[in-house]
N, CA, C and O of each residue as an XYZ file, in Angstrom:
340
protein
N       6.292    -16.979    -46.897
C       6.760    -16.381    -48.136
C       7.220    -17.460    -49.128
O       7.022    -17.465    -50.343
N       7.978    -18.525    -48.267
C       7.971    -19.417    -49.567
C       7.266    -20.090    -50.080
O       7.460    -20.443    -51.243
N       6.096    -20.525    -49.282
C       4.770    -20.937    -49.276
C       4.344    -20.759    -50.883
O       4.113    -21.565    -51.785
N       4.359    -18.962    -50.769
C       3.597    -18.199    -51.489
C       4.393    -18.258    -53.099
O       3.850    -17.943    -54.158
N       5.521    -18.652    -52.962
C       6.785    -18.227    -53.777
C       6.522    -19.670    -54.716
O       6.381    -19.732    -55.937
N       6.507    -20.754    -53.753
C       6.262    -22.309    -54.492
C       4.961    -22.886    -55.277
O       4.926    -23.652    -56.240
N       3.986    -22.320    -54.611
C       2.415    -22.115    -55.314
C       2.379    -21.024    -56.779
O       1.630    -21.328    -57.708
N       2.997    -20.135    -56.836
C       2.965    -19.564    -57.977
C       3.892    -19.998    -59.023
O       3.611    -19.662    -60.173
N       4.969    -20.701    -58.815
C       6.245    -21.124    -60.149
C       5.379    -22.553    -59.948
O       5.647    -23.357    -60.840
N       4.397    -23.042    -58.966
C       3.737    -24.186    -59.626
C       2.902    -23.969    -60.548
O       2.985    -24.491    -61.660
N       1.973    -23.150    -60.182
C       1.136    -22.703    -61.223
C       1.293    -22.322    -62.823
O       0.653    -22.463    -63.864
N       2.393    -21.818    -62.427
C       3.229    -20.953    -63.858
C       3.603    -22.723    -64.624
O       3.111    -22.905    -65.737
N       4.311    -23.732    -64.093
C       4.553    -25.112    -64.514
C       3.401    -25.610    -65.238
O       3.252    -25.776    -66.448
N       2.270    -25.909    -63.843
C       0.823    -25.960    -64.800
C       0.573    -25.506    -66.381
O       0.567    -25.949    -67.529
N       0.402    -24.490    -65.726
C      -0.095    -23.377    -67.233
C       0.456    -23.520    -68.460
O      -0.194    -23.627    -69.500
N       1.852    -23.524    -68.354
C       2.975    -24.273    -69.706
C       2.806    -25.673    -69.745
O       3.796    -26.142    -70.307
N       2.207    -26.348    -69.493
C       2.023    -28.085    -69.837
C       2.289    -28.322    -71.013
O       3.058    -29.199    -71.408
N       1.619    -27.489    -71.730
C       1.237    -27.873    -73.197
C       2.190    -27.730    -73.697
O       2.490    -28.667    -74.437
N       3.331    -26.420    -73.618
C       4.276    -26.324    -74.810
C       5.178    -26.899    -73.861
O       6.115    -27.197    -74.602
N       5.537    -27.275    -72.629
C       6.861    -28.331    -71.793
C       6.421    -29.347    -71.873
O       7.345    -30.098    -72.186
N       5.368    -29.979    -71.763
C       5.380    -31.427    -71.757
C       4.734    -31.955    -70.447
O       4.285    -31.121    -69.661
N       4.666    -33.085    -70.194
C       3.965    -33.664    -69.304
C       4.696    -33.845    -67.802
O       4.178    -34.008    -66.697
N       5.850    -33.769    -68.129
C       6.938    -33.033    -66.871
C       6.631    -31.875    -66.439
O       6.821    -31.593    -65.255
N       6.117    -31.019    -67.287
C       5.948    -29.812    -66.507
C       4.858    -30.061    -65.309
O       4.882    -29.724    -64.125
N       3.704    -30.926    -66.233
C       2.393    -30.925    -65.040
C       2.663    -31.602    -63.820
O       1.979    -31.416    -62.814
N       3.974    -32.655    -63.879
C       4.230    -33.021    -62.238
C       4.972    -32.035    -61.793
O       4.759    -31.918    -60.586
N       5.736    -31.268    -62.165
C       6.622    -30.652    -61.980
C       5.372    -29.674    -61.066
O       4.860    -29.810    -59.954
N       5.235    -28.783    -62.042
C       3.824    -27.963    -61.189
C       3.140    -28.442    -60.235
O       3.152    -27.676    -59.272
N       2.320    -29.721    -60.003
C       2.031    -30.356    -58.997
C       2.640    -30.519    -57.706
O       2.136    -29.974    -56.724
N       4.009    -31.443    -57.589
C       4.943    -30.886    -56.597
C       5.148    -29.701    -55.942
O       5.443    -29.712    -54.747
N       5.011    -28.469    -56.683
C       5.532    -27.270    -56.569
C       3.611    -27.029    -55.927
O       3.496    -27.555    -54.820
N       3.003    -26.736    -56.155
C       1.964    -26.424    -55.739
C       2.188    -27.204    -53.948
O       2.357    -26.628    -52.874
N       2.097    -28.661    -54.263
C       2.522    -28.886    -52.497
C       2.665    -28.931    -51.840
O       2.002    -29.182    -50.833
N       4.023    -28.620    -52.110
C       5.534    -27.922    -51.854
C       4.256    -26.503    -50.755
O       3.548    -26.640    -49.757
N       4.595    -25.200    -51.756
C       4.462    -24.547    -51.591
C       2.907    -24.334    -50.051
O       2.842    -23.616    -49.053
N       1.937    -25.397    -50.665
C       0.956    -25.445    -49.610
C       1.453    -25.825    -48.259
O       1.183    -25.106    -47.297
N       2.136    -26.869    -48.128
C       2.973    -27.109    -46.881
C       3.832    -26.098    -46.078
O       4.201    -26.183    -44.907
N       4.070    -25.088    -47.018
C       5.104    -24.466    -46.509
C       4.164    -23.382    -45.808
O       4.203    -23.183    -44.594
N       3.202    -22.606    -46.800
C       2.314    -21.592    -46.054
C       1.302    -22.272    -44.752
O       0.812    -21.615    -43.833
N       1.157    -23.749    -44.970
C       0.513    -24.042    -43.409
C       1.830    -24.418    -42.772
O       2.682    -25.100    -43.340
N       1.920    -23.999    -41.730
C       3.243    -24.335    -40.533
C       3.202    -25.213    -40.280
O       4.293    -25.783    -40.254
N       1.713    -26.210    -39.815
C       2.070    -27.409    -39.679
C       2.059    -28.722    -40.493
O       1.637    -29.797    -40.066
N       2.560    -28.503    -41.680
C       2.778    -29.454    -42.530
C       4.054    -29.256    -43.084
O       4.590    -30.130    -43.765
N       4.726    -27.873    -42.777
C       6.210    -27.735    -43.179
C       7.177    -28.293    -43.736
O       7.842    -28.107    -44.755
N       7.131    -29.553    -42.277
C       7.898    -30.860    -42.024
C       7.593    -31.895    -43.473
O       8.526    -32.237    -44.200
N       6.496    -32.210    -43.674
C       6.444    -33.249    -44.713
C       6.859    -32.319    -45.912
O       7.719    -32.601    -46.746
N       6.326    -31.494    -45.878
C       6.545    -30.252    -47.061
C       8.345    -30.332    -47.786
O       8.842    -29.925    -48.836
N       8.939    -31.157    -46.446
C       9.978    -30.739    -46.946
C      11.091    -32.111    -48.322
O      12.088    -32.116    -49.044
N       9.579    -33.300    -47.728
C      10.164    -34.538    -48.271
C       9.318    -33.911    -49.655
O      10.198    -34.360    -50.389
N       8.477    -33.337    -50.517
C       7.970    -32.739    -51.246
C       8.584    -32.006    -52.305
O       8.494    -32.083    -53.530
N       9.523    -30.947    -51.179
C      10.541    -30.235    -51.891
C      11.524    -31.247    -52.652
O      11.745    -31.154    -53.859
N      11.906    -31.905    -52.093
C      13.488    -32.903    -52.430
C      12.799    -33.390    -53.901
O      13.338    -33.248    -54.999
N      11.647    -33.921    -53.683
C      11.028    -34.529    -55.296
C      11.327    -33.480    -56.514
O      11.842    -33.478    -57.633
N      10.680    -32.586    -55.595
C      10.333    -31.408    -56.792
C      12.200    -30.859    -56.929
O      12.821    -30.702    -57.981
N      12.544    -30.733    -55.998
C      14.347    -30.335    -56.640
C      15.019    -31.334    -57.885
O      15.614    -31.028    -58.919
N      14.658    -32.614    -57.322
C      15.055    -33.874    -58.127
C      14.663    -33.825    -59.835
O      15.309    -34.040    -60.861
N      13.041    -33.365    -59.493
C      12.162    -33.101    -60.676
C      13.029    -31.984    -61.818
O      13.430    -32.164    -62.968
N      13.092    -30.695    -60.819
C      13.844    -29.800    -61.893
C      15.269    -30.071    -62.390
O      15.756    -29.443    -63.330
N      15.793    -30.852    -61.845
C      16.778    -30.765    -62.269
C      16.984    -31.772    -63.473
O      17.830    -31.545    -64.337
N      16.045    -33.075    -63.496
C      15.765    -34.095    -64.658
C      15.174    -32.867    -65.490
O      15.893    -32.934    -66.487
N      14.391    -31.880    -65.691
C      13.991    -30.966    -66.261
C      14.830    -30.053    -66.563
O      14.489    -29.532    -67.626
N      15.775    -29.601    -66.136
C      17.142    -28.690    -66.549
C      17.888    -29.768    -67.475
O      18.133    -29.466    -68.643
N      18.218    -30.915    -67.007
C      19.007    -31.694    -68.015
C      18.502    -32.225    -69.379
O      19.231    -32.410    -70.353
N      17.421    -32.406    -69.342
C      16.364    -32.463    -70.840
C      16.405    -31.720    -71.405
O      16.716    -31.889    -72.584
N      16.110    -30.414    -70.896
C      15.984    -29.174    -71.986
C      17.775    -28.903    -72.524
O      18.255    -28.651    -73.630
N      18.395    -29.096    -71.167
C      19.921    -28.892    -71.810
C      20.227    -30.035    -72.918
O      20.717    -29.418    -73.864
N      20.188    -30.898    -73.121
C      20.246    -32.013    -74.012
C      19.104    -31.754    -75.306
O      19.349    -32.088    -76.465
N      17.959    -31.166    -74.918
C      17.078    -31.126    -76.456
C      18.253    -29.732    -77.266
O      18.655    -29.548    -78.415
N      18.467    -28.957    -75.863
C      19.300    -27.415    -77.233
C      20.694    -27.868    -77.171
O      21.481    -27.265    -77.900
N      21.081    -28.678    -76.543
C      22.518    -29.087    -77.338
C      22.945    -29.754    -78.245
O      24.143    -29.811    -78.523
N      21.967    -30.417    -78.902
C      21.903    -30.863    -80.252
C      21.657    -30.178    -80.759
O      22.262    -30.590    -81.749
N      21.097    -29.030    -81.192
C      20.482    -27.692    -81.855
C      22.020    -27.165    -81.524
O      22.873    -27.799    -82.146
N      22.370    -26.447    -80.928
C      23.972    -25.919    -80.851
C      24.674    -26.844    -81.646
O      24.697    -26.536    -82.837
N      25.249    -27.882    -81.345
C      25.962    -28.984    -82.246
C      26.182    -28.808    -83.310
O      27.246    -28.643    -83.905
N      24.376    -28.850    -83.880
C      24.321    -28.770    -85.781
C      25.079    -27.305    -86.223
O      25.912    -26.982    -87.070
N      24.481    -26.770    -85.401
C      25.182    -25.184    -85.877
C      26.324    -24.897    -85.856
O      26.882    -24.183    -86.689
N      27.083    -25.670    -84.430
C      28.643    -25.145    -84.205
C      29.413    -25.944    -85.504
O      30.366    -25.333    -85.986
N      29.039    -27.378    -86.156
C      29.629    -28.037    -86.642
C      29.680    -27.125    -87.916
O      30.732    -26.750    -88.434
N      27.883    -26.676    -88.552
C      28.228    -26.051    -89.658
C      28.811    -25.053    -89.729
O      29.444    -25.027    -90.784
N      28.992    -23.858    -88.930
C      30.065    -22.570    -88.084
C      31.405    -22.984    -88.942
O      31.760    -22.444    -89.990
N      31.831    -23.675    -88.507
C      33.105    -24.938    -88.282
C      33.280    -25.015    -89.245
O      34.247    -24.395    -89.688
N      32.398    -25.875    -90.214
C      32.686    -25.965    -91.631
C      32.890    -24.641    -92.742
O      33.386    -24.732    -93.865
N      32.421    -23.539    -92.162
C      32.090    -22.908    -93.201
C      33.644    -22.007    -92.621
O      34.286    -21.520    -93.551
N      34.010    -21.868    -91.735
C      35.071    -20.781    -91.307
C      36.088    -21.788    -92.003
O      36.758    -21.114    -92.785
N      36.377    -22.768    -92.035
C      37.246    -23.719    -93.176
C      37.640    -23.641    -94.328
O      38.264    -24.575    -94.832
């Protein structure tokens, strides 16, 4: 099941390349892996040094996107700020 679970949010990574960026396509890659290792039993084991990348991966990917919209928040809270003044 997780097999099945890691092959499809890879795919879904894939597919968005274009509007995420070139992170997404490793990102997806990993996750495809990932996910193949997991649905064969006996590759599980490496499957799992796979996962750790791809955790590592999203989370450099959670912190980017949090940093591209927190400058976007910023401009706004500052002008918010100014204008309730």
């Amino acid at each position: 099941m997780f097999g099945i679970g890691y092959i499809l949010l890879g795919t879904a990574f894939v597919l968005r390349q274009k509007s995420l960026g070139t992170l997404s396509l490793v990102i997806g890659i990993f996750a495809i892996v990932t996910g193949l290792g997991f649905a064969s039993i006996l590759m599980a084991i490496p499957a799992l040094f796979t996962l750790t990348i791809f955790e590592i991966l999203m989370l450099v990917f959670i912190v980017k996107a949090m940093n591209a919209d927190g400058m976007n928040t910023e401009k706004t809270g500052s002008e918010l700020s100014s204008v309730a003044i």
